[in-house]
C-alpha positions as CSV (number, residue, x, y, z in Angstrom):
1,X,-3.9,-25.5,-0.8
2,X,-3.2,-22.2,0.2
3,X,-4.0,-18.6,-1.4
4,X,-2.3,-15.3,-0.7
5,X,-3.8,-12.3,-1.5
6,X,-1.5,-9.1,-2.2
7,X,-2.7,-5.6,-3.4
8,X,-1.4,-4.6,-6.7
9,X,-1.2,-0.6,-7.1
10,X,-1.5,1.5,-10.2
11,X,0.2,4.5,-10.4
12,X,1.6,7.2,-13.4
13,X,5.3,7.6,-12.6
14,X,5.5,7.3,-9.0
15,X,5.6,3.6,-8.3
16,X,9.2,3.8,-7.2
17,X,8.5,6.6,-5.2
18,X,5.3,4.9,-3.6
19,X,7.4,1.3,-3.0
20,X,10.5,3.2,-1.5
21,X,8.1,4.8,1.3
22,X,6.1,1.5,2.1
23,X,9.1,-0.3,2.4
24,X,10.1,2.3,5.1
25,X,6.8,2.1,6.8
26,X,6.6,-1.7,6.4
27,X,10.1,-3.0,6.1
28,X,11.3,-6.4,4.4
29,X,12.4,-6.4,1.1
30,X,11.7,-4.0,-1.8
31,X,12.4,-5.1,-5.7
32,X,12.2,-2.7,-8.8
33,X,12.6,-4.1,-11.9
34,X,12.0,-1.1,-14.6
35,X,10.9,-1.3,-18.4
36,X,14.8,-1.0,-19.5
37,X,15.7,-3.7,-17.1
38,X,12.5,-5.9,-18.4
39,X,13.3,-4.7,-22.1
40,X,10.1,-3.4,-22.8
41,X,10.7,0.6,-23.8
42,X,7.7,1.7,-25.1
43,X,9.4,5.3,-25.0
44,X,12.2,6.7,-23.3
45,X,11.3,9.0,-20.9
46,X,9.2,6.0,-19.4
47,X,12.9,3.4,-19.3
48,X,13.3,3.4,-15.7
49,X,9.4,3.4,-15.1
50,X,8.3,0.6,-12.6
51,X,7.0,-2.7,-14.7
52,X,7.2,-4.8,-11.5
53,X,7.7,-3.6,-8.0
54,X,7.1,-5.3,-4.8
55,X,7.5,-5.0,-0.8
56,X,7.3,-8.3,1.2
57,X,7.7,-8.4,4.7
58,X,8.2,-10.9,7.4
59,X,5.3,-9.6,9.1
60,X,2.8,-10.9,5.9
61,X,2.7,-7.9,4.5
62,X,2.7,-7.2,0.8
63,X,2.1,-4.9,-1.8
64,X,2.8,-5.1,-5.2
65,X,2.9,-1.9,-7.7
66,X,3.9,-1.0,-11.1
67,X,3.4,2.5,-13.8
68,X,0.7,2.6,-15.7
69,X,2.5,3.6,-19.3
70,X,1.4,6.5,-21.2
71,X,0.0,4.4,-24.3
72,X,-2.7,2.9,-21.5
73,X,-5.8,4.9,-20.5
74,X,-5.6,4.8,-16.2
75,X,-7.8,7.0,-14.0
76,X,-6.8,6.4,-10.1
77,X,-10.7,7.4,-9.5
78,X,-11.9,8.5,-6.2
79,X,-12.3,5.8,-3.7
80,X,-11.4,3.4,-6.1
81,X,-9.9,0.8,-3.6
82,X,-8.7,0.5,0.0
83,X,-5.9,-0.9,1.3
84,X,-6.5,-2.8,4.8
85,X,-3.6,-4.0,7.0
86,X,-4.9,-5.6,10.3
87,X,-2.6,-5.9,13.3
88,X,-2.4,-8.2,16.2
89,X,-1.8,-5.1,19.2
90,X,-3.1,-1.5,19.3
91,X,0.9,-1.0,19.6
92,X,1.7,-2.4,16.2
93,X,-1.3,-0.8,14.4
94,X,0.2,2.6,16.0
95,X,3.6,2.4,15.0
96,X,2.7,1.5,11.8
97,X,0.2,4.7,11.8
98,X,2.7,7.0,12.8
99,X,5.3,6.2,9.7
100,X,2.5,5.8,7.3
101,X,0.7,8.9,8.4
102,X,3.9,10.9,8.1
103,X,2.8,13.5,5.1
104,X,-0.7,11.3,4.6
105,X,-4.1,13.7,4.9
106,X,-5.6,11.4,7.7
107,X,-9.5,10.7,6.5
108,X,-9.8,9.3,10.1
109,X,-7.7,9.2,13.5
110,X,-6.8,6.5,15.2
111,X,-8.5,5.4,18.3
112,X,-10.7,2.9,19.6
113,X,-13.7,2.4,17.9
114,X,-16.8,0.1,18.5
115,X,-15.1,-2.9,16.2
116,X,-11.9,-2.4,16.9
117,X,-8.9,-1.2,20.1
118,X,-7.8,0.8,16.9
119,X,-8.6,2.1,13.5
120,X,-7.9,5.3,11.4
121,X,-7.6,5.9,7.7
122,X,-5.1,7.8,5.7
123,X,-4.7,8.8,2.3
124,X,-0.9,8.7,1.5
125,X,0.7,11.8,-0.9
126,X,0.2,8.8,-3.6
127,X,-3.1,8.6,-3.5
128,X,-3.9,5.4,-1.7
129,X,-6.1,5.5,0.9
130,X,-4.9,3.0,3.8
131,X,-7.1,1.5,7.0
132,X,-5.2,0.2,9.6
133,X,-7.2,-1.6,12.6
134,X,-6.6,-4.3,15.1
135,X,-7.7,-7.8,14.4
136,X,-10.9,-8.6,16.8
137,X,-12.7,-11.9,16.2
138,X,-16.4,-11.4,15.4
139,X,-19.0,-12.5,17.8
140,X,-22.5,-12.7,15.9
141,X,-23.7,-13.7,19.2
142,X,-23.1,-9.7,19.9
């Protein structure tokens, strides 16, 4: 048996907006389907709303994210959640950076840290906040 995991992101009108940019940080394949295509209006100005969205990549990743209607109560908090995407190279983990960085507020640079050839954190202009690292395998032996 195998489980996948894949974040699912909240957002109040800018799901589309949000999916379109990780798809060009992340690549693979993006799908929209809004409330008009999904037949479930609640009111007009929210028809082409995101009910499903998702970006799947060959890489592994994944994010899934949809808009929260009007009718439902949704706070995005502070802190609420991050997003973690591990990489197998200080290379990948930087080129990633760069592109999802690209109008972020970085909470933290990359570089080399004492767990990892590479971590920083970002908050994107959607209000996710994103750590990107390189995969080390833990030693408890120190």
């Amino acid at each position: 048996m195998s489980v996948t995991t894949t974040p699912h992101l909240n957002f109040r009108g800018d799901a589309r907006d949000a999916l379109e940019f990780y798809h060009s940080v992340f690549g693979g394949s993006l799908v929209v389907v809004t409330n008009a295509d999904a037949y479930s209006v609640e009111r007009p100005e929210e028809a082409g709303q995101v009910k499903f969205g998702q970006v799947t990549g060959g890489n592994g990743f994944a994010v899934m994210a949809y808009d929260v209607p009007a009718s439902v109560s949704y706070d995005q908090g502070e802190k609420s959640s991050f997003v973690s995407v591990r990489g197998d190279s200080a290379e990948e983990i930087a080129d990633l950076w760069g592109r999802l960085s690209a109008g972020s507020t970085v909470l933290q640079d990359l570089a080399p840290s004492a767990f990892s050839p590479a971590y920083g954190m970002v908050q994107d202009r959607f209000g996710v906040t994103w750590v990107l690292d390189v995969a080390v395998a833990y030693d408890p032996a120190g």
